[in-house]
C-alpha positions as CSV (number, residue, x, y, z in Angstrom):
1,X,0.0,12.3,16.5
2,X,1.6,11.1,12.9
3,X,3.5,8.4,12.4
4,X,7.4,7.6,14.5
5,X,10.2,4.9,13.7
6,X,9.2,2.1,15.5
7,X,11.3,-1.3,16.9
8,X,12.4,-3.3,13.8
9,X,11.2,-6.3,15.9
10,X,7.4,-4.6,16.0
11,X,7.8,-3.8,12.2
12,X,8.1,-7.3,11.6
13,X,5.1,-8.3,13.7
14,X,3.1,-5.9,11.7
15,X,4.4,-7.0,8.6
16,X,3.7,-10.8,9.6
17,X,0.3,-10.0,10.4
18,X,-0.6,-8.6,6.6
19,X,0.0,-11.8,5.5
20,X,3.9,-10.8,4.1
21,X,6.6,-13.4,4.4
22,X,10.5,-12.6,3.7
23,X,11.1,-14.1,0.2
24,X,14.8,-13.1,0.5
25,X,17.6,-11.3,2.2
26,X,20.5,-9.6,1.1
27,X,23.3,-8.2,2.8
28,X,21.6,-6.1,5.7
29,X,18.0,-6.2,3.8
30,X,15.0,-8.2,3.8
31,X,12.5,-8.5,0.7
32,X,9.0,-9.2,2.1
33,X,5.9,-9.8,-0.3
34,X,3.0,-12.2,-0.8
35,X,2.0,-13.4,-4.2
36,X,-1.7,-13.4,-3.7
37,X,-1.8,-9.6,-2.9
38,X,-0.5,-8.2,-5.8
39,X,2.2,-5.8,-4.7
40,X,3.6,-3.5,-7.3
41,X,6.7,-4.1,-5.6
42,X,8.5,-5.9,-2.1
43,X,8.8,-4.4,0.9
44,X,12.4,-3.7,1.7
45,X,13.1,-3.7,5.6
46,X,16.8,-2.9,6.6
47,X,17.6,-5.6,9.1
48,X,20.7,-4.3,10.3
49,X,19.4,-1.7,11.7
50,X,17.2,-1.6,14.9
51,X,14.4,0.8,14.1
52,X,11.8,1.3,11.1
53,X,12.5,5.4,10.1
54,X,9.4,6.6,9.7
55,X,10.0,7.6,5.9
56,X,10.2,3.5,5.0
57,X,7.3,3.2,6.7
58,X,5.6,5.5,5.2
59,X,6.7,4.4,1.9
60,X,5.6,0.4,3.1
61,X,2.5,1.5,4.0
62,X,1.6,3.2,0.7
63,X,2.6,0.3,-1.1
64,X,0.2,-2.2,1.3
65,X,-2.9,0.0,0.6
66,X,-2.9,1.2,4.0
67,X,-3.3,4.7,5.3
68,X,-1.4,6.2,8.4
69,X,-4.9,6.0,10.7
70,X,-5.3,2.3,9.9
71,X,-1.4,1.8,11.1
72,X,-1.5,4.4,13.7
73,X,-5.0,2.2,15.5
74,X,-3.5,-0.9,14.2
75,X,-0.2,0.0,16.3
76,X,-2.4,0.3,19.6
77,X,-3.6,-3.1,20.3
78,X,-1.3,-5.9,22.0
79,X,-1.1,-8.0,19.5
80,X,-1.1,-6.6,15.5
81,X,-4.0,-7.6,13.4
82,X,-4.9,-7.4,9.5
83,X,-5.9,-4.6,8.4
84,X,-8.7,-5.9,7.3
85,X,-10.1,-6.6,11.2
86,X,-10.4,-2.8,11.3
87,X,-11.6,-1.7,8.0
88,X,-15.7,-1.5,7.2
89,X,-16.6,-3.9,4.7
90,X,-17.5,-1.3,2.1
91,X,-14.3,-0.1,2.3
92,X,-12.2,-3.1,1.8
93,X,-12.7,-2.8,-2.3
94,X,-14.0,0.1,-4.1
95,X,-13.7,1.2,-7.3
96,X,-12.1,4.1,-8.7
97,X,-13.1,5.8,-12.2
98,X,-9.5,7.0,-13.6
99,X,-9.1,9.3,-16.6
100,X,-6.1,10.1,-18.6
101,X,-4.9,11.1,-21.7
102,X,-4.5,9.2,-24.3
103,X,-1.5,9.8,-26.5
104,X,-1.8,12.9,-25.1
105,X,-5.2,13.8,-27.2
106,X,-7.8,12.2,-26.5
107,X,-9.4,11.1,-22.9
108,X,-10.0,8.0,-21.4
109,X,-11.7,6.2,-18.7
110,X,-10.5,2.9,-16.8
111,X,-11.7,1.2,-13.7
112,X,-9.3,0.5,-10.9
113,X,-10.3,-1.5,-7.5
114,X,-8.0,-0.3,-4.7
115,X,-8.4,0.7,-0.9
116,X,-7.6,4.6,-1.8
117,X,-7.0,7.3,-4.7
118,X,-3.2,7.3,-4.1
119,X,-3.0,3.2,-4.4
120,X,-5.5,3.4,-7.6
121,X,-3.0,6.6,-9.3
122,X,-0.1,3.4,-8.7
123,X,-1.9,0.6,-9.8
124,X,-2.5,2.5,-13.1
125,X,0.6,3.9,-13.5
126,X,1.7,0.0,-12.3
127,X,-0.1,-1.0,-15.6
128,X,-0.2,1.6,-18.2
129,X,3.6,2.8,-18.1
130,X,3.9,5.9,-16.7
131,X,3.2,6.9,-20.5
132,X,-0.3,8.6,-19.8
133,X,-1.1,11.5,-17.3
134,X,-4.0,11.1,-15.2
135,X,-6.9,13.7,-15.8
136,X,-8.9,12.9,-12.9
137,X,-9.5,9.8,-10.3
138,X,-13.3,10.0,-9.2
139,X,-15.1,6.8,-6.6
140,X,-17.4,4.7,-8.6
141,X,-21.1,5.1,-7.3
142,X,-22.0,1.7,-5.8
143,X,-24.7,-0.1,-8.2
């Protein structure tokens, strides 16, 4: 079905529910975040405005670690849970082997933990710069 704008009013249930708080407004926008998750950056919500577009959400939901199936099933029950209700235990940390180049010569290999490939590629990029191209981003076998 994919992902539609959705009531600001819902947004901020689901936001609530992943353990965000607003840690400020400015003019028509609200900064959420949480200091115990570890977000490479807030969550901006436009709150003069009375629909999510689906493009924020998108970009919110990449930042959280979320995919668009979690949302999308999180989205069909009454009340919005964590994501965390709905994800398999396995799932909730896994490792990902990332190599890069280093000083664009030699490769390396770091570990990142993260829900997916795309938030592992940011958390690295989060921490290393932007200054070294990833070569390859492979799951860690579990020991």
């Amino acid at each position: 079905m994919g992902i539609r704008a959705i009531p600001l009013e819902r947004w901020r249930e689901f936001l609530k529910a992943q353990n965000l708080s607003i840690l400020r407004t400015k003019g028509g926008h609200e900064m959420w975040g949480n200091d115990d998750l570890n977000l490479i950056r807030s969550i901006v919500v436009q709150s003069h405005v009375p629909v999510v577009p689906m493009t924020n959400i998108h970009t919110c939901l990449r930042t959280l670690g979320i995919s668009n199936s979690e949302f999308e099933q999180l989205l069909k029950k009454k009340k919005i849970l964590n994501v965390d209700a709905i994800r398999p235990k396995e799932s909730k940390e896994t490792y990902f082997a990332i190599t890069y180049l280093h000083n664009n010569s030699s490769q390396r290999c770091v570990s990142v933990c993260a829900p997916n490939k795309t938030i592992a590629a940011d958390k690295f990029y989060f921490e290393h710069g932007y200054k070294s191209p990833i070569v390859s981003i492979d799951k860690q076998a579990n020991d």
